[in-house]
C-alpha positions as CSV (number, residue, x, y, z in Angstrom):
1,X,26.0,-6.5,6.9
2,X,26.0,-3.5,5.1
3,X,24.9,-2.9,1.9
4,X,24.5,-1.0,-1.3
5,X,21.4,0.5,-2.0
6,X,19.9,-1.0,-5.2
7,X,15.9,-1.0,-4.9
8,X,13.3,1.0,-3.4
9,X,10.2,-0.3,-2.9
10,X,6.9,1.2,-2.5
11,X,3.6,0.1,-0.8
12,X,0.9,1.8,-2.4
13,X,-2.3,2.8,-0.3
14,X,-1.1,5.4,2.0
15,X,2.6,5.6,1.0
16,X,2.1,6.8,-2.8
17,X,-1.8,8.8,-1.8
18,X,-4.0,9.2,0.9
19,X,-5.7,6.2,-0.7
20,X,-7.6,4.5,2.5
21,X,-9.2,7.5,3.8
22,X,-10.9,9.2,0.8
23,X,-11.0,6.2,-1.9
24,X,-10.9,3.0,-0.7
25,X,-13.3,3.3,2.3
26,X,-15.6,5.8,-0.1
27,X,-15.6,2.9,-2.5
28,X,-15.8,0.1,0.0
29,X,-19.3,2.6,1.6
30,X,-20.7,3.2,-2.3
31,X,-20.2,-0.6,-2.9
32,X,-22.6,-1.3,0.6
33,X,-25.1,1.5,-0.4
34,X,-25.2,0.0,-3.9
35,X,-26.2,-3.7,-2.4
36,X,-29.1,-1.8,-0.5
37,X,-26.5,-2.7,3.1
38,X,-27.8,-0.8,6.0
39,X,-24.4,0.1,7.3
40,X,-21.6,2.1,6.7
41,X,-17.6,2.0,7.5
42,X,-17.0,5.2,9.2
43,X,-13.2,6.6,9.7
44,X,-13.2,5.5,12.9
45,X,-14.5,1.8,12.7
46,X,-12.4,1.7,8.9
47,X,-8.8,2.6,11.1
48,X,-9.5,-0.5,13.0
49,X,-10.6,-2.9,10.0
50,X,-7.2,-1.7,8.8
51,X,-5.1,-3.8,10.8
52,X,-6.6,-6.8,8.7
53,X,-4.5,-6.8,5.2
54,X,-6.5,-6.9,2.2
55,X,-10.1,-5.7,1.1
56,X,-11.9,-9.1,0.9
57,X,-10.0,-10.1,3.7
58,X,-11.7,-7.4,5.7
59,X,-15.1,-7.8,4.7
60,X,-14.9,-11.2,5.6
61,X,-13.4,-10.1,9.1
62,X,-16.5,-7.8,9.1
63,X,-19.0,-9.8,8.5
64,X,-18.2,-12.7,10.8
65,X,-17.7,-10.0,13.7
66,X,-21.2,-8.4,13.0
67,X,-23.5,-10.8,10.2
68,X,-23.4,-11.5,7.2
69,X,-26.0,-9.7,4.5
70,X,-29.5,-11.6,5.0
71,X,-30.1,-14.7,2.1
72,X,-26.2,-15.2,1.8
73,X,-25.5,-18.9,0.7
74,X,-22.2,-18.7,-0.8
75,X,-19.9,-16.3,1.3
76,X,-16.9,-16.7,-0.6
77,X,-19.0,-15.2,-3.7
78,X,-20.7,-13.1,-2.0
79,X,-17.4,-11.3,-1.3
80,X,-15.9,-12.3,-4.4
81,X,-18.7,-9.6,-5.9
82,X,-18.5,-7.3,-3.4
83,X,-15.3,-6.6,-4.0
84,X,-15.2,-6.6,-8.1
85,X,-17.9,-3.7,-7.7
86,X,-15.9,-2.4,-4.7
87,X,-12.9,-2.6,-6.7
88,X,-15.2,-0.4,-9.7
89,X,-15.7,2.3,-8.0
90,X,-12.3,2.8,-6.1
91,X,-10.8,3.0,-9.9
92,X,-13.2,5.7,-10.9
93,X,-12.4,7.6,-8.0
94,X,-8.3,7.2,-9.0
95,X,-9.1,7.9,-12.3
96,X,-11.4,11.5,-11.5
97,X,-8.1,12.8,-10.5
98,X,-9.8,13.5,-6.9
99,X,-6.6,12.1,-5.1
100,X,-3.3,13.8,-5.3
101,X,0.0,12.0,-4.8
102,X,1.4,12.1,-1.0
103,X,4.4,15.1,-0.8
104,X,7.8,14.0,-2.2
105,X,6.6,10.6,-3.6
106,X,7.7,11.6,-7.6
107,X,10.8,13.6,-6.5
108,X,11.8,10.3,-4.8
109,X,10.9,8.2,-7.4
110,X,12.8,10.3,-10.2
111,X,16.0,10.6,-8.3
112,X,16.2,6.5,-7.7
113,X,15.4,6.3,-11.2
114,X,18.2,8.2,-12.3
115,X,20.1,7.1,-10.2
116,X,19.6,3.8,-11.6
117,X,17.7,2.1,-8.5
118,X,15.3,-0.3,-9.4
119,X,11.5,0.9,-8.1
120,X,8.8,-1.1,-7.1
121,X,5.5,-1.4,-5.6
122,X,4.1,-4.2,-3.0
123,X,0.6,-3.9,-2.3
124,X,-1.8,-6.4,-1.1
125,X,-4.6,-4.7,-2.6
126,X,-6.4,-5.7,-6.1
127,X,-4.1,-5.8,-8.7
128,X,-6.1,-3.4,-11.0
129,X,-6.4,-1.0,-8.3
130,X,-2.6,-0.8,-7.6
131,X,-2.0,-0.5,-11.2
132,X,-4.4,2.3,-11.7
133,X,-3.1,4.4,-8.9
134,X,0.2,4.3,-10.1
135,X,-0.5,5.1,-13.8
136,X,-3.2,7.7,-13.0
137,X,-1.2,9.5,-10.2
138,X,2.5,8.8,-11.3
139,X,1.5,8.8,-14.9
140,X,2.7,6.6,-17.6
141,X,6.5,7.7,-18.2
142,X,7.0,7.3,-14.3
143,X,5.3,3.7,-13.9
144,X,7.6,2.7,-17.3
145,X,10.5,3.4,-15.0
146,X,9.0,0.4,-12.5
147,X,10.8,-3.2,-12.4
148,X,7.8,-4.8,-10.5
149,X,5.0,-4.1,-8.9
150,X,3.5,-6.9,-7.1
151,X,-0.3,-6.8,-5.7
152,X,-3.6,-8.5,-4.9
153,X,-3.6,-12.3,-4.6
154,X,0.4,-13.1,-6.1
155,X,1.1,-14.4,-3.0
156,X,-1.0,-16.9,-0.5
157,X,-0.6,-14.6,2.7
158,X,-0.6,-11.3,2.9
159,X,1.6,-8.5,5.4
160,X,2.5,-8.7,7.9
161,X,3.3,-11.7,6.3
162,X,7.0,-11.1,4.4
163,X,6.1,-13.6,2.0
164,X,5.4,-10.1,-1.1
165,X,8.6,-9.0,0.0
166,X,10.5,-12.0,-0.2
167,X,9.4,-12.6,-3.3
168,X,10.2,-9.2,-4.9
169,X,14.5,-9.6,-3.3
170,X,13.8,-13.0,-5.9
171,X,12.2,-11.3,-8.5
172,X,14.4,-8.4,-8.4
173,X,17.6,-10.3,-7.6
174,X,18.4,-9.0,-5.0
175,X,20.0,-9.6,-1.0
176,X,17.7,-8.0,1.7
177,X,20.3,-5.3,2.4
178,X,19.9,-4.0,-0.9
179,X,17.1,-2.4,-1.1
180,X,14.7,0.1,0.9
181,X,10.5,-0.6,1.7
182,X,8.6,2.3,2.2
183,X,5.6,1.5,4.4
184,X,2.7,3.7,6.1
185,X,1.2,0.9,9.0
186,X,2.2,-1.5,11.0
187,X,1.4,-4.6,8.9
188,X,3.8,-3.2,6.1
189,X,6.8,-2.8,8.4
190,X,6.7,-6.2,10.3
191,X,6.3,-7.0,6.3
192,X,9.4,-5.8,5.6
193,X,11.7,-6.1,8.2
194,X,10.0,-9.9,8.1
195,X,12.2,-9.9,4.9
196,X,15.2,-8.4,6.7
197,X,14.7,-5.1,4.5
198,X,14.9,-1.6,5.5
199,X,12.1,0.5,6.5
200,X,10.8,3.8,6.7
201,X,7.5,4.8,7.4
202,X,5.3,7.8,6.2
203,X,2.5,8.1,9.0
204,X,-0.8,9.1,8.1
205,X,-4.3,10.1,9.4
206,X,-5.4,6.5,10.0
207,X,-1.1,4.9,11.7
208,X,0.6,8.1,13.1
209,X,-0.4,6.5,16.8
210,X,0.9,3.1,15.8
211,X,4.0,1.3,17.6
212,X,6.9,1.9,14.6
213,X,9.2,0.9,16.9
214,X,11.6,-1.6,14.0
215,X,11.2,1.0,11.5
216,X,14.8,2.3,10.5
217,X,13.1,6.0,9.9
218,X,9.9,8.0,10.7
219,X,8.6,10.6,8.9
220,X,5.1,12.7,8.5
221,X,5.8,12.8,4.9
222,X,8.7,12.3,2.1
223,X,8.3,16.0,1.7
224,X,9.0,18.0,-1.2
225,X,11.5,20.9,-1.2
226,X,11.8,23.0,1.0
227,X,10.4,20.4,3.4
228,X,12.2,17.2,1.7
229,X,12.5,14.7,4.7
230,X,13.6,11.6,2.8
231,X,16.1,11.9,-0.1
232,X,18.1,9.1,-2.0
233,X,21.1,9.9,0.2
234,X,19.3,9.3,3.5
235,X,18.0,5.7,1.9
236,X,21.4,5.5,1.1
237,X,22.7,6.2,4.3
238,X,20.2,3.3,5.9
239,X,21.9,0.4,3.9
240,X,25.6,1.9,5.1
């Protein structure tokens, strides 16, 4: 059934910055050199570790696909520390400024807002992180616009699981043909169309050559003018 557009909703790494490529996986590679590791995640290996959702979720995948670090007794703390340090240094890299916001991300998010469109973001990465990319990059009168933003751990499984999304159409009040996901992989779109929400993807470096084929819209980029590929009227337009 149609509907009227009411939310849009936001993943974060890869949808609001280039956040995999150059802070995450730098973080995730200063966090192994820091530990005296003898390996590194290089762009190509980190594209496939991608398709597991969440950072400790991928170490773990990692570890048990290669070995774990010599002396480890407890893996679950092991990566429990891993990732608080991880987690360090990926905020000091969001917080240096060094990575810009993807093209057409804060038009997009100033015409929902005044448009009155509720905005969120649904990440499954670390809570802090999420919050610090979209206060460092959006800035502070922009995230004040936000309804909910959802990360980390709030939910027992993470995408392609729908279970984040499901629980933002509750949280937000809202019927799955209200609102609108914006989603960069794979993962994220079976997410949300999991949920029975609309989504469009913004490819990247690391998904362009994925299968979007359930995606409602494919694009490069939001774009910002005078390259704008995704307005509020073509999110509009989807929930017709």
């Amino acid at each position: 059934m149609a509907g009227k557009l009411k939310a849009l909703i936001f993943d974060c790494d890869g949808v609001l910055a280039e956040t995999e490529r150059d802070g995450h996986r730098v973080a995730f590679n200063r966090t192994f050199a820091a530990k005296g590791f003898d390996f590194t995640w290089d762009a190509a290996l980190y594209q496939e570790l991608l398709k597991i959702g969440g950072g400790k979720e991928r170490m773990k995948h990692f570890f048990d696909r290669t070995a774990w670090p010599a002396g480890t007794v407890d893996r679950d703390a092991l990566i429990q520390s891993l990732h608080k340090l991880k987690t360090n240094y990926y905020t000091q890299i969001i917080e240096s400024g060094e990575l810009p916001l993807r093209p057409g991300v804060a038009r997009l998010v100033d015409e929902a807002a005044a448009a009155g469109v509720q905005l969120a973001v649904c990440s499954t990465s670390n809570e802090k992180s999420v919050h610090t990319v979209v206060e460092r990059l959006l800035g502070p009168a922009r995230k004040a616009k936000f309804d909910l933003i959802l990360a980390g751990d709030v939910v027992s499984k993470k995408k392609p699981d729908p279970e984040i999304y499901r629980l933002a159409l509750e949280r937000l009040h809202l019927k799955p043909t209200e609102g609108v996901v914006v989603e960069d992989n794979r993962n994220g779109l079976l997410a949300a169309k999991g949920a029975g929400i609309c989504c469009v993807v913004t490819t990247n470096s690391y998904t362009e050559d994925e299968d979007f084929r359930e995606a409602d819209l494919v694009v490069s980029e939001l774009g910002d003018p005078p390259a704008v590929q995704v307005d509020l009227a073509a999110l509009r337009r989807l929930v017709e």
